[in-house]
C-alpha positions in Angstrom: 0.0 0.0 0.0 3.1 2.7 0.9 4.5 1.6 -2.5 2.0 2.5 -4.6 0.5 5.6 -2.6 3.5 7.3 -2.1 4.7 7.8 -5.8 1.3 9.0 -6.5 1.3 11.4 -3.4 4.9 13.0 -5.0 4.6 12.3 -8.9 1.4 14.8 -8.4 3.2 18.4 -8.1 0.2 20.2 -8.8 -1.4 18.8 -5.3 1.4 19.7 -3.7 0.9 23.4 -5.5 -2.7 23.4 -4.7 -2.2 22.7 -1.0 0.5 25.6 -0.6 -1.7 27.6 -2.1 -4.5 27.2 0.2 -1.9 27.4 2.9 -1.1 30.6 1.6 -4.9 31.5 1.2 -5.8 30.1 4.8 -2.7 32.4 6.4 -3.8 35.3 4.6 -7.6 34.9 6.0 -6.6 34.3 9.3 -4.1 37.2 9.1 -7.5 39.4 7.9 -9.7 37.9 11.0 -6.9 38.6 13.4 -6.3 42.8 12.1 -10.4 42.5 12.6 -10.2 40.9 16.1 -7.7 43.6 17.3 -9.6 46.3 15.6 -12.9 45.2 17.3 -10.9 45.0 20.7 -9.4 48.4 20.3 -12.5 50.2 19.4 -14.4 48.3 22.8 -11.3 48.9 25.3 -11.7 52.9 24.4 -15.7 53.1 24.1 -15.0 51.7 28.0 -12.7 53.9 28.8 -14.7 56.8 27.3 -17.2 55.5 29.8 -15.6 55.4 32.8 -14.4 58.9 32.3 -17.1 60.2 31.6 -18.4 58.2 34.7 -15.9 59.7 37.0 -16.0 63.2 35.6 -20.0 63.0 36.6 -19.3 61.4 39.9 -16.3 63.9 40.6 -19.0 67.2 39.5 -21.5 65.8 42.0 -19.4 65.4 44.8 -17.7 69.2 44.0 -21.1 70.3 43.7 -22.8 68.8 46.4 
């Protein structure tokens, strides 16, 4: 079974092409969905900063106030 699947498996250059490419492809996308994920998480992290501030700020103007 080795014997005759393994010349097949090599002799065929053009699967061994077409699975680099998707390699490629598959790094690429997951490249792309990781710059989202960061993105996504950046954009959260300051809308809860922004938040809080504005939280605090409130919080601070009572207390001064009151």
């Amino acid at each position: 079974m080795l014997k005759n699947w393994r010349p097949q498996h090599l002799g065929t250059t053009e699967k061994i092409g077409g699975t680099l490419i998707k390699r490629e492809e598959e790094k690429r996308r997951h490249g792309k969905k990781q710059i989202v994920v960061v993105v996504v998480v950046v954009v959260v992290v300051e809308v809860v900063i922004e938040v809080v501030v504005v939280v605090v700020v409130e919080v601070v103007v009572v207390v001064v106030v009151v």
